[in-house]
N, C-alpha and C positions, 0 to 999 in steps of 0.2 A: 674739539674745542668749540665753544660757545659760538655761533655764526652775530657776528656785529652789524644789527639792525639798521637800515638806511630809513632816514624820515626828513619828507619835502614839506617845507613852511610853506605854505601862500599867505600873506601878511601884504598890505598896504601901511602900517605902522613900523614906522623902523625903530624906535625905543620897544616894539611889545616883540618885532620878530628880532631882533637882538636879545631880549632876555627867552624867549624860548628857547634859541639859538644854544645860550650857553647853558639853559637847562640840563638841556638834551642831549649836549657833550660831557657834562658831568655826569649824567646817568649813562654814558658809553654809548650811543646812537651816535650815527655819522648822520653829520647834519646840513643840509644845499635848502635854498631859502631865493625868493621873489617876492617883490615889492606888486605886483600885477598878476593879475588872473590869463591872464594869455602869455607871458614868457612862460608862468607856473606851467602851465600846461604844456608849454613847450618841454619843457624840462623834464616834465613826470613821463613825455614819452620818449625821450633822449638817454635818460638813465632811468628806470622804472624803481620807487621807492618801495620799501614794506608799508607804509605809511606815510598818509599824506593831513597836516594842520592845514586844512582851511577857512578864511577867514569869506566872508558873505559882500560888504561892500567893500571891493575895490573898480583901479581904474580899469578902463579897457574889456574886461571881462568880467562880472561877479562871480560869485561863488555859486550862486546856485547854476548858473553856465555851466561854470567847472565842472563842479559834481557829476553834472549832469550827461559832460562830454568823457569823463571818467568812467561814469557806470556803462556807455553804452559797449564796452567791450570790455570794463573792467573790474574786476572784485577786490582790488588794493583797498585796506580799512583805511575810511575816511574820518578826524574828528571836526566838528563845524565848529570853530570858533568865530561869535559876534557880541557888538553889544545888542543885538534885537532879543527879547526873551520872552516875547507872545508865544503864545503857545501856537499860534497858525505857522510861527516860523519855526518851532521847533518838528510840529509835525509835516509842514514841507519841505524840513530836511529831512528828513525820517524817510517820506515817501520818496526820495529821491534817492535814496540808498545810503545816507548816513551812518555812521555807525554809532557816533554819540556826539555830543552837545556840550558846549561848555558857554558861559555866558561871562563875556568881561564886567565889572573888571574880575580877574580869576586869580587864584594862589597857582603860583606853578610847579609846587609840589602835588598841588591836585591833578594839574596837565596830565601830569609825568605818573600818579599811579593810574589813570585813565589810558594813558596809551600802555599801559603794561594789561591792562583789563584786558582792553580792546585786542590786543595783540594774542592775549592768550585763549581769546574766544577764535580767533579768527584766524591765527597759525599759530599753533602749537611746535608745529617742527621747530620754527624758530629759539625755543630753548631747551631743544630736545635734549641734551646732556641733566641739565637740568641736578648738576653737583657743584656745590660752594665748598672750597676750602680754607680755613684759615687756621694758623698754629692751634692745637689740640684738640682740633674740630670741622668734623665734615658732615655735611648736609647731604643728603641725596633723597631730593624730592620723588625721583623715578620710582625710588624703593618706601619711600614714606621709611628713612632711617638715619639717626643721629647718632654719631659717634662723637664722643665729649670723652677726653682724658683715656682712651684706646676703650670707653668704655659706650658699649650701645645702650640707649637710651629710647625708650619706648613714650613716644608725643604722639597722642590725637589725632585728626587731620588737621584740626582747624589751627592748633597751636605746631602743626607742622608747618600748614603753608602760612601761618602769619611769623614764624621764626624766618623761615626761607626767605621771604618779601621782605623784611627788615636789610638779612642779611645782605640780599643779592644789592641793598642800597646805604652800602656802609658809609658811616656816616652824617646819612641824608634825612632829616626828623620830619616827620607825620604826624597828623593829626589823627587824633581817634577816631573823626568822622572819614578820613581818607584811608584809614585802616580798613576799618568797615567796608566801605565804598568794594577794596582791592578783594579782601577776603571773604568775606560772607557777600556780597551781591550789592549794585546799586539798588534794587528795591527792598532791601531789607530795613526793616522798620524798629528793631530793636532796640536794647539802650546801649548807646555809644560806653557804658560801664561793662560792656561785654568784653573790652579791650585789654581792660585791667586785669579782669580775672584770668586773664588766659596769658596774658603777659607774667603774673603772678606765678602761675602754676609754669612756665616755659621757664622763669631764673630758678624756681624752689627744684627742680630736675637738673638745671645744669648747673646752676650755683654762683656766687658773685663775686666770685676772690680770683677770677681770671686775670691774670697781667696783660692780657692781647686785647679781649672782647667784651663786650657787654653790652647786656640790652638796658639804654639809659634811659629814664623820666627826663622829660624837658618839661620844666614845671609849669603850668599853665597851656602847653602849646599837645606835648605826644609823647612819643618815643622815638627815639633813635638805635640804630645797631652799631654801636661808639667801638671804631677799632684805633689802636694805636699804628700809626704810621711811621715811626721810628724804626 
């Protein structure tokens, strides 16, 4: 069974670490949260997280403190969230052991495929099973193999793991460019119509007349992996 990710807020904003908060329980992460950079710290060594949101100006402690008393014995992925977005403060978090950057104010569906990034660069074990099932249909990323209708289906990688990431966040819609971002790399420069095509050729193999699943257009915004709940 999929091991359920622990991720620590350090937030000074209680409207931004509230909606992280419930982000990140939607998307299945266990979620423990502070208003200050020193209880944070407390906390991250009291129950140690997979992940830690840090925020830069708070009271008591900032964030680059934190970070800072984090790396000296620790390798937990950190993301830095502020609103500074000079580039001396993104690469002083960098140098500080960062792992990525977000810049408020942010989409928190963006958050949310950045810690799935992050995560997969930096512990993999964590979704080591790495199989999705839902009625007439099993993913298994491990084997790069899709079974649609008892029938195996032969996908790419790239429209494996963008089928998989849809899936693993049933009914939770992306942006093209957070597609991007998850699947092909944050430095990939391509055209965000890369999404479509591959989205395209993922339903033309599995087909759109499922009564359970589907991969849905949200028209103007992405896609979503639309499952019925009933």
């Amino acid at each position: 069974m999929k091991k359920q990710v622990k991720v620590l807020v350090i937030e000074d904003d209680p409207y931004i670490c509230d909606l992280i908060t419930l982000y990140a329980k939607k998307s299945g992460y266990i979620v423990s949260s502070s208003n200050d950079g020193m209880k944070g710290l407390e906390m991250f060594y009291d129950n140690p997280p997979d992940l830690v949101i840090l925020d830069i100006m708070m009271p008591k402690m900032d964030g680059w403190e934190v970070c800072s008393e984090i790396r000296r014995f620790d390798k937990t992925p950190i993301i830095m969230l502020t609103g500074k977005g000079k580039s001396y403060d993104k690469l002083k978090g960098f140098d500080l052991g960062t792992d990525d950057y977000l810049v408020k104010p942010f989409d928190p569906n963006e958050l949310m495929a950045r810690i799935q990034a992050v995560l997969r660069r930096t512990n993999p074990t964590l979704d080591a099973d790495k199989i999705i099932e839902f009625p007439l249909l099993k993913i298994d990323l491990k084997q790069y193999k899709v079974t649609c209708e008892k029938q195996e289906i032969v996908l790419p990688p790239k429209e494996m793991e963008l089928l998989y990431f849809l899936a693993s966040h049933p009914n939770q819609v992306f942006t093209r460019q957070q597609l991007l971002d998850q699947i092909w790399g944050l430095d990939f420069d391509g055209d965000p119509r890369t999404v479509d095509v591959h989205i395209k050729r993922i339903r033309e193999k599995l087909g759109d007349s499922n009564p359970y699943w589907m991969v849905k257009t949200i028209r103007g915004v992405g896609y979503k992996f639309e499952v019925d709940n009933q």
